[in-house]
PLY file of the C-alpha trace (Angstrom):
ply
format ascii 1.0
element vertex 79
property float x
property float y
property float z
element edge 78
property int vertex1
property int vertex2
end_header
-15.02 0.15 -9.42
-15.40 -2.20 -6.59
-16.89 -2.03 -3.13
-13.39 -2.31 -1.78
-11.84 -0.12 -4.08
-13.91 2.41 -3.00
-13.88 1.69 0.59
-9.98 2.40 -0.26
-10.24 5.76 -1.86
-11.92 6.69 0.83
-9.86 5.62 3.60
-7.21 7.01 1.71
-9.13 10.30 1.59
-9.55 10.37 5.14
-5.83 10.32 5.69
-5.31 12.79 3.81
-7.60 15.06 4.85
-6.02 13.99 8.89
-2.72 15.19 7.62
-1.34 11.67 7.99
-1.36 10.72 4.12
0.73 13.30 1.69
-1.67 15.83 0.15
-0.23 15.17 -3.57
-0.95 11.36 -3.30
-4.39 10.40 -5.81
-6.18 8.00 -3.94
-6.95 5.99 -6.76
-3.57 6.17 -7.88
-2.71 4.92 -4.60
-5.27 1.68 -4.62
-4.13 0.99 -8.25
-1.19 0.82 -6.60
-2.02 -0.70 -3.33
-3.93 -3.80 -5.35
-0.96 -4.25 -7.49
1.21 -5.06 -5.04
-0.88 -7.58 -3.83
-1.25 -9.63 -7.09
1.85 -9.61 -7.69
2.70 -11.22 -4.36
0.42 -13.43 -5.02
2.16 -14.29 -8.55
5.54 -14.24 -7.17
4.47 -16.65 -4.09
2.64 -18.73 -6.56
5.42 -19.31 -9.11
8.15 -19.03 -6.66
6.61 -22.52 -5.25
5.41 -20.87 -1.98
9.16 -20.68 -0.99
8.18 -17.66 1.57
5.83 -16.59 3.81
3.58 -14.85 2.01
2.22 -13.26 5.45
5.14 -11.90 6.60
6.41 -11.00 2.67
2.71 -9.23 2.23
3.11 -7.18 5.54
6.40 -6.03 5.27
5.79 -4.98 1.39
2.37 -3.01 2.32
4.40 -1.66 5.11
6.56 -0.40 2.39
4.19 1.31 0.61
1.98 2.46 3.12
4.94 4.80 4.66
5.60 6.26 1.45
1.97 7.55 1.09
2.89 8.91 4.47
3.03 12.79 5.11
6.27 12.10 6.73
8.16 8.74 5.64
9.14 6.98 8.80
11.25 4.73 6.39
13.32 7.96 5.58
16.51 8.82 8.07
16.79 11.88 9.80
19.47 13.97 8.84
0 1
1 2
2 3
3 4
4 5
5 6
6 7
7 8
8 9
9 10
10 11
11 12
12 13
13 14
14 15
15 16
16 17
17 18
18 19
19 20
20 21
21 22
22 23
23 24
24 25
25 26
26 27
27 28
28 29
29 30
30 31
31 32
32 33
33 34
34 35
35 36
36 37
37 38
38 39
39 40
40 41
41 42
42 43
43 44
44 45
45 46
46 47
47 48
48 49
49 50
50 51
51 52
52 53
53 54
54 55
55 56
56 57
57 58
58 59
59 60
60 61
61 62
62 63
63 64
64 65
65 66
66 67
67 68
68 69
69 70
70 71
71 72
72 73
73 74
74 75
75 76
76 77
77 78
């Protein structure tokens, strides 16, 4: 495991131990998944012949992602 990996679990870890992360989210699971995303931005920037901006593309995916690791999903609509 790498030195940023691990600097993820943890980080992860801490959130969930703040209440801010859900409590049935595996950190590793969630850097596995965290670090996928990433490449395959990078892929789909790369092969898509940089036709967006893979700034704003990469921060509104993590976004994403990051909100559903949330304890409550600011993504999701009050009812």
């Amino acid at each position: 495991m790498t030195r940023f990996q691990t600097l993820l679990i943890e980080t992860l870890s801490s959130g969930q131990k703040s209440g801010v992360l859900r409590s049935d989210l595996a950190p590793p699971d969630a850097v596995a998944l965290l670090i996928s995303l990433v490449q395959g931005l990078a892929i789909r920037w790369s092969l898509g012949q940089r036709a967006f901006s893979l700034e704003v593309e990469g921060a509104r995916l993590v976004s994403c992602q990051i909100a559903l690791f949330m304890h409550i999903n600011p993504l999701q609509k009050a009812t």
